[in-house]
C-alpha positions as CSV (number, residue, x, y, z in Angstrom):
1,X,0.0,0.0,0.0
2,X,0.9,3.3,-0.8
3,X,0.4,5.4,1.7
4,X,2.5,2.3,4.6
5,X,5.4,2.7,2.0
6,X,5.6,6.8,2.3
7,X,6.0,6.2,6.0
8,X,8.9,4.5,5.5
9,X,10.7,7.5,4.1
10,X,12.4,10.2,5.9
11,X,9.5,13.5,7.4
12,X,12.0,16.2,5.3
13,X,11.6,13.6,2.0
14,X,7.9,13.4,2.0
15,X,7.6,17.4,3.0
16,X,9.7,18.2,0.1
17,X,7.6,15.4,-2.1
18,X,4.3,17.6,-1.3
19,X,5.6,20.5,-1.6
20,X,6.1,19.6,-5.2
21,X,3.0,17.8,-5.8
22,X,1.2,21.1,-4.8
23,X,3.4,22.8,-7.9
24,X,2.7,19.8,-10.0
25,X,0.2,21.3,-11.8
26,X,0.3,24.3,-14.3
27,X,-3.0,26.0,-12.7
28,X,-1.6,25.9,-9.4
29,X,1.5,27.8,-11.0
30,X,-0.5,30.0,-12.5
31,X,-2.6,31.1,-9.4
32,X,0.3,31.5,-7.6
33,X,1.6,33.9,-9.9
34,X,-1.6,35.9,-10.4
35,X,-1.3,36.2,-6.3
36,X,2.2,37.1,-6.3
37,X,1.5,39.9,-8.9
38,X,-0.9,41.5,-6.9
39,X,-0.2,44.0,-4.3
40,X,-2.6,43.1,-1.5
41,X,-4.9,40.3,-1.0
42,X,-6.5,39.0,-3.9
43,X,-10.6,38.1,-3.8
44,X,-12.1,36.3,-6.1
45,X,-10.5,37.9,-8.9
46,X,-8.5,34.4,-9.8
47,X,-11.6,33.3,-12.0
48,X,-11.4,36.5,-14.2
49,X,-8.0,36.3,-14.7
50,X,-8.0,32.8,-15.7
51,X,-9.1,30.0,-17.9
52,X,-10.6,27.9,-14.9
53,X,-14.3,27.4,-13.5
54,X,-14.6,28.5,-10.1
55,X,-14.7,24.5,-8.9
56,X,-11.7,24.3,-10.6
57,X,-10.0,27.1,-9.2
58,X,-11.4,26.6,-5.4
59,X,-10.0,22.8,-5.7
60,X,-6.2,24.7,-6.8
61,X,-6.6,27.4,-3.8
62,X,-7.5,24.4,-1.2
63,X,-4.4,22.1,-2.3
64,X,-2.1,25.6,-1.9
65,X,-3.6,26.6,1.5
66,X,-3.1,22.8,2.9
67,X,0.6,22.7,2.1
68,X,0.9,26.5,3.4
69,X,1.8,28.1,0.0
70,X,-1.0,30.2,0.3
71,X,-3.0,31.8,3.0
72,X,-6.7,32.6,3.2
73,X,-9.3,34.4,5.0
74,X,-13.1,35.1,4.7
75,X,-14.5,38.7,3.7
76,X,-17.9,38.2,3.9
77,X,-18.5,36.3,0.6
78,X,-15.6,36.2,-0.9
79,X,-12.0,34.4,0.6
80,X,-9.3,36.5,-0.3
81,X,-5.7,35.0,-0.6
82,X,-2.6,35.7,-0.4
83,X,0.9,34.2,-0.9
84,X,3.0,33.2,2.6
85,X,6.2,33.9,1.6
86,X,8.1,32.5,4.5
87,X,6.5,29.1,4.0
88,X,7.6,30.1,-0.1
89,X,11.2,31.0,1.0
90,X,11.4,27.6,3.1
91,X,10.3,25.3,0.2
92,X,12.6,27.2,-1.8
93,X,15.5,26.3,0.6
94,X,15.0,23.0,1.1
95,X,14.9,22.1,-3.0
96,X,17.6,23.9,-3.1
97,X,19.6,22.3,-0.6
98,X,18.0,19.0,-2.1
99,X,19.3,19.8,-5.5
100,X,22.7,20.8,-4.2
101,X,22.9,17.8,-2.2
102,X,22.5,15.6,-5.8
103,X,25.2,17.8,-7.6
104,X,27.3,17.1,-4.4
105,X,26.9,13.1,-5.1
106,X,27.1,13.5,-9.0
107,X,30.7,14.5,-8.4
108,X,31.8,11.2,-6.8
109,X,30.1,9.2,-10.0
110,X,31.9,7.8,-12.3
111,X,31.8,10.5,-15.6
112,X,30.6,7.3,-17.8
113,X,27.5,6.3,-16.2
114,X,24.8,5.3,-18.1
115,X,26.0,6.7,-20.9
């Protein structure tokens, strides 16, 4: 079963994995950078902008809010949204470090692996 075998790997390994899953998808890109490009808080404006019913869109905003990309609050019908950019900068860190980590390892592989 799937979800016995992620236990198995390390907590920072399956953060990193979700934090990528909740980029995995070109509308959640997208959203994010519609937030980002706004000044303030955005409401409900996400639809307008783009090519995504409202269902659509809500499902993108709830996957970014449960990993913490995003942050949300309730003005009377609308949520409005906006980025968390320490939770941002964090992801950001640790795939970096992750991806250094790699270029670390390729250095001690042989030059004619797999090739």
């Amino acid at each position: 079963m799937a979800i016995k075998n992620r236990s198995k790997f390390a907590r920072d390994k399956r953060r990193l994995a979700d934090f990528s899953k909740s980029l995995a998808h070109p509308a959640r890109l997208a959203i994010l950078q519609t937030i980002a490009e706004k000044k303030e808080c955005i409401c409900g404006e996400i639809v307008e902008v783009l090519p995504l019913a409202q269902a659509t869109v809500s499902q993108h905003l709830k996957e970014l809010k449960e990993i913490g990309l995003i942050k949300g609050e309730i003005e009377g019908n609308k949520s409005c949204y906006c980025i968390d950019w320490t939770r941002l900068k964090q992801f950001q860190e640790e795939l970096n470090s992750f991806f250094q980590n790699l270029n670390q390892l390729k250095k001690s592989q042989s030059e004619n692996c797999c090739s």
